[in-house]
C-alpha positions in Angstrom: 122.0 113.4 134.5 119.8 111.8 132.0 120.6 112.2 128.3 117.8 114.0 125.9 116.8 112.3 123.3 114.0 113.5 120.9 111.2 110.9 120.4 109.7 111.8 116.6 106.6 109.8 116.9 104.4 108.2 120.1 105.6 104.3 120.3 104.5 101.2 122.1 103.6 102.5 125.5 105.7 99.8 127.3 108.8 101.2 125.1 107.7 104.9 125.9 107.3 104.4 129.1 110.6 102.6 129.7 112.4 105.2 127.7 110.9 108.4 129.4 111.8 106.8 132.6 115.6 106.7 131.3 115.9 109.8 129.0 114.9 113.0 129.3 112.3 112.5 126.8 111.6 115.6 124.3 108.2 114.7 121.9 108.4 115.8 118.7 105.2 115.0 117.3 103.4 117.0 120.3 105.0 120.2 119.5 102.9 122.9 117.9 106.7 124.4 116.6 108.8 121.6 115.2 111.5 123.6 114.8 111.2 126.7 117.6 111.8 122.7 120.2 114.9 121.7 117.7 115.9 125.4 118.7 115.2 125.5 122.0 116.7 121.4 123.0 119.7 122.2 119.6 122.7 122.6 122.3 122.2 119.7 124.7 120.0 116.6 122.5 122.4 113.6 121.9 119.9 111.2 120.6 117.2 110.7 118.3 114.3 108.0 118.6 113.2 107.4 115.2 110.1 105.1 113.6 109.4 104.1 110.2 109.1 106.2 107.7 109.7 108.6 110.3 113.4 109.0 110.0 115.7 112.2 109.9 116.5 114.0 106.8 119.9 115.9 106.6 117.7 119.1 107.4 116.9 117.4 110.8 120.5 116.0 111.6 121.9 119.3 111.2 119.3 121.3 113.1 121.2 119.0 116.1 124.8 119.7 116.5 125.3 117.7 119.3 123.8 114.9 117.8 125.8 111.3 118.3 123.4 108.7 117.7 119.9 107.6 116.1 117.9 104.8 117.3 115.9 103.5 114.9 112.6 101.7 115.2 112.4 99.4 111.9 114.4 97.1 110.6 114.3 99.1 107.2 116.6 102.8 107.5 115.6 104.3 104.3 114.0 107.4 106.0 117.4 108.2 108.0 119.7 109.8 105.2 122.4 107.3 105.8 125.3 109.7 104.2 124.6 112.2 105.9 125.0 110.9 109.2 127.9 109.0 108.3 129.5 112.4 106.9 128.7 113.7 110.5 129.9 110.7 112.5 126.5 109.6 113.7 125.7 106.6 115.0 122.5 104.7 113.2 121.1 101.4 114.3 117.9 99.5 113.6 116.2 96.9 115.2 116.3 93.6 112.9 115.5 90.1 113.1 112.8 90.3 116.1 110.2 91.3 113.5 111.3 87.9 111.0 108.9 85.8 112.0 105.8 87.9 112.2 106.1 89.5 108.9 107.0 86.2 107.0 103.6 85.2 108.8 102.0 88.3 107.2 103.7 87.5 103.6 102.2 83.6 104.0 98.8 85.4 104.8 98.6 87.7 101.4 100.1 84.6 99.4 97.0 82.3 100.7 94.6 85.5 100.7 95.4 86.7 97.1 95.6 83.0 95.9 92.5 81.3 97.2 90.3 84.9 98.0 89.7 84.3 101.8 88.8 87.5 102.5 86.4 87.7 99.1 84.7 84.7 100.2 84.0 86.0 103.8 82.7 89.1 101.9 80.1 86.7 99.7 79.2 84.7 103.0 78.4 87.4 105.0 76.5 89.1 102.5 74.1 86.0 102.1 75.1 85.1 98.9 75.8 81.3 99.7 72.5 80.9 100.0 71.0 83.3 96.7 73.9 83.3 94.3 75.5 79.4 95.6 79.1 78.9 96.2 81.7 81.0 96.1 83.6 80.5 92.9 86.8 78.1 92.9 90.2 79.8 93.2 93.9 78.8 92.6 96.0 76.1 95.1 99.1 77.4 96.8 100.3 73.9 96.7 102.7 73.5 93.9 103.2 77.3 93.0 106.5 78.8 92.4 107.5 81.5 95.1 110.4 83.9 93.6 111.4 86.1 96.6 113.0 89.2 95.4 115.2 90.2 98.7 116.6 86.6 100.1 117.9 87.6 103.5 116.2 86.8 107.2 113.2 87.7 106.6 113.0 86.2 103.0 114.5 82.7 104.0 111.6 83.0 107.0 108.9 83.2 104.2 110.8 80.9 102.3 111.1 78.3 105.0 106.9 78.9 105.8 105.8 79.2 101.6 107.9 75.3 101.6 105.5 73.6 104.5 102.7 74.7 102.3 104.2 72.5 99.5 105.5 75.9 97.6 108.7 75.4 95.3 111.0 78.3 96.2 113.3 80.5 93.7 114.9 84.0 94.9 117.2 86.5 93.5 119.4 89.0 96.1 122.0 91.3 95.7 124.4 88.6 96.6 124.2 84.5 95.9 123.4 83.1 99.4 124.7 79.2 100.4 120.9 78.3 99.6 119.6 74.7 98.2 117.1 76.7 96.7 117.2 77.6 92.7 118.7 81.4 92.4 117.8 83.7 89.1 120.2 86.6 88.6 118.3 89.4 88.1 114.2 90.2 89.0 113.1 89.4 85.3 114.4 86.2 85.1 112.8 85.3 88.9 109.7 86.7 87.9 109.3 84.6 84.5 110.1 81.3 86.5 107.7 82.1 89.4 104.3 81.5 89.7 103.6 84.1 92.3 106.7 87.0 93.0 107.3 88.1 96.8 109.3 91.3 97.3 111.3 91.3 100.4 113.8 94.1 99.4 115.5 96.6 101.4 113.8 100.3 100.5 115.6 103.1 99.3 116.8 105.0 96.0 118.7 101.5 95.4 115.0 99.9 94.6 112.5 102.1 93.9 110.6 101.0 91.4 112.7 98.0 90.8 109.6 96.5 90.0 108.4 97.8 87.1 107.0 97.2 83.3 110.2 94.4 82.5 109.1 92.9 85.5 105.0 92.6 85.3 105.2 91.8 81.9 108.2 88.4 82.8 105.2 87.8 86.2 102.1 87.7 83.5 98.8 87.5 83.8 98.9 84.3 85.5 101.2 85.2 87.9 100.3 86.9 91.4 102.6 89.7 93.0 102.9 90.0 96.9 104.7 93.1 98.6 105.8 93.0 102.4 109.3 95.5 101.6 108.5 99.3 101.0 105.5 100.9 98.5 108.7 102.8 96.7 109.8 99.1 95.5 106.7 99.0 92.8 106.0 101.2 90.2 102.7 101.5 92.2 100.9 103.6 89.3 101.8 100.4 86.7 101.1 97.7 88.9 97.3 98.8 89.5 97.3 99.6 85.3 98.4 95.8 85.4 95.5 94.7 87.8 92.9 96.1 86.0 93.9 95.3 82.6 94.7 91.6 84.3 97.9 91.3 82.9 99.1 90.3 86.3 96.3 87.3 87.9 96.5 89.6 91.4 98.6 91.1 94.1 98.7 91.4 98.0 100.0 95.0 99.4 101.2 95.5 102.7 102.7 98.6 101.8 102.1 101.7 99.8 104.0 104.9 98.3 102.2 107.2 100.1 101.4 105.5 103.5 98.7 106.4 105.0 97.2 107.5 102.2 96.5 104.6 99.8 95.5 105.1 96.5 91.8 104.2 96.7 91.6 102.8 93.2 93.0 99.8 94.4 90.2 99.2 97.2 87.4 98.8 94.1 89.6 95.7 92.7 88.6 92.3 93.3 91.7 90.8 92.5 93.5 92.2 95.3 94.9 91.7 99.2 95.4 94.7 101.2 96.5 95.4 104.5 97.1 98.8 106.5 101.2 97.7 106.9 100.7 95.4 109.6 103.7 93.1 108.7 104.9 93.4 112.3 101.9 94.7 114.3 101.8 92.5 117.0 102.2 93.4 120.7 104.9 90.9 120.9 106.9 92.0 118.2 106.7 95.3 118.5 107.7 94.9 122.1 110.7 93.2 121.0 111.0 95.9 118.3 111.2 98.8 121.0 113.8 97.0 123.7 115.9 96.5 120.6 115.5 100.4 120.2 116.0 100.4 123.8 118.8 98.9 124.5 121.3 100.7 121.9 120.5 104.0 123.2 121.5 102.1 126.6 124.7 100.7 125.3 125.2 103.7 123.6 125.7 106.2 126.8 126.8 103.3 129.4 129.5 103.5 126.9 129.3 99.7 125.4 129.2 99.0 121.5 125.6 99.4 120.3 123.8 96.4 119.3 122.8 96.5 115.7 124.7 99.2 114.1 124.1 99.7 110.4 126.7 103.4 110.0 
């Protein structure tokens, strides 16, 4: 007999396909009563399909009493309540390192974007201003900056090993010193007062949020540039546009917001700013790789193997 698992969100279809072929497959998002098909699955779900910021909150966990293991599509877990299901005995795992690649791609992209205004300058040629107003006006060289990455693990030393070939001097801080040749600061102050352009590449959660605040801008300054591929909850989000239009920080490239979808629109009027819909790992081929990872610990999992990339 299959297992059931409850799938919170729609995924990529090659994932949802594989995985309603597997599991009995229960979708969340498609029910008109969340919590009359928590009821009605309570006594017999053993597993939980997660996504983003689409997690499970204690509430949820317990709703489940037979719940043994959460699959979860991201390699950042700060929407799964990570106590709670340790408390329980629940089994969490992510799906790291697939995604590395693509979103240090995505970081390089903001740190070239914000830097030399790519996306400004398509804006000026397409509105025919080459020709009325002349040339676009000149920007900064990535060559020769100083990247501090606030977060130095897999996907950090990817960015750092990219932001190098582009002639970049590299600087990080982490929670831990890593066995790096590259210079380390000890705290987020310090990184951001030696670095010409600050990365974050932190891990979300109540252990972050808003680890990037006042202290922080004021070390960047307003010639340094601010670039965020982590979680919107790592900024003081309110301050950092304050900072942006006051142009005590030169400008800043967002992939990621405190209330995602919903951007703060104030931040679309600003010329001094990079902004993507967190796309950091929308590719088909990463997302794939993302969704097999999710995959194949819910397969381990009930074959009775050790899961692949536990984190509790």
């Amino acid at each position: 007999m299959k297992p059931d698992v409850i799938l919170v969100t729609k995924v990529y279809p090659r994932t949802q396909e594989i995985l309603e072929n597997e599991f009995n497959v229960h979708r969340l998002y498609e029910a008109s009563d969340r919590d009359a098909l928590l009821r009605n699955y309570a006594g017999q779900v053993r597993a939980l399909a997660t996504f983003g910021p689409m997690g499970a909150d204690a509430k949820f966990m317990d709703a489940l009493p037979k719940l043994e293991i959460i699959s979860h599509f991201g390699v950042g877990y700060d929407s799964v309540d990570i106590g709670h299901a340790k408390k329980r005995g629940i089994i969490v795992t992510n799906t790291p390192d697939v995604l590395n690649d693509c979103v240090a791609d995505t970081a390089m992209s903001l740190i070239l974007n914000v830097l030399r205004e790519f996306p400004q300058a398509q804006v000026h040629m397409r509105a025919g201003h080459w020709a009325g107003r002349g040339t676009y006006p000149l920007t900064t060289s990535v060559g020769g900056k100083t990247l501090g990455i606030l977060g130095f693990g897999r996907i950090g030393e990817a960015i750092a090993k990219r932001a190098e070939a582009f002639g970049m001097k590299i600087r990080y801080h982490n929670r831990s010193r890593k066995d790096s040749a590259f210079a380390y600061d000890p705290d987020p102050v310090t990184l951001a007062r030696n670095s010409s352009v600050l990365l974050v590449a932190t891990p979300g959660g109540k252990a972050t949020e808003k680890l990037v605040g006042a202290q922080v801008l004021d070390a960047l300054g307003p010639k340094g540039y601010l670039v965020n591929i982590s979680r919107g909850s790592v900024l003081d989000e309110a301050l950092v546009l304050q900072y942006l239009k006051e142009k005590r920080i030169a400008g800043a490239g967002l992939d990621v917001f405190e209330r995602e979808p919903n951007a703060n629109p104030e931040f679309f009027a600003l010329q001094n700013v990079v902004i993507y819909p967190h796309v950091a790992s929308a590719t088909h081929e990463t997302r794939y790789a993302m969704g097999m990872v999710q995959v194949e610990n819910l397969r381990a999992y009930f074959a009775g193997k050790p899961v692949l990339t536990r984190v509790v």
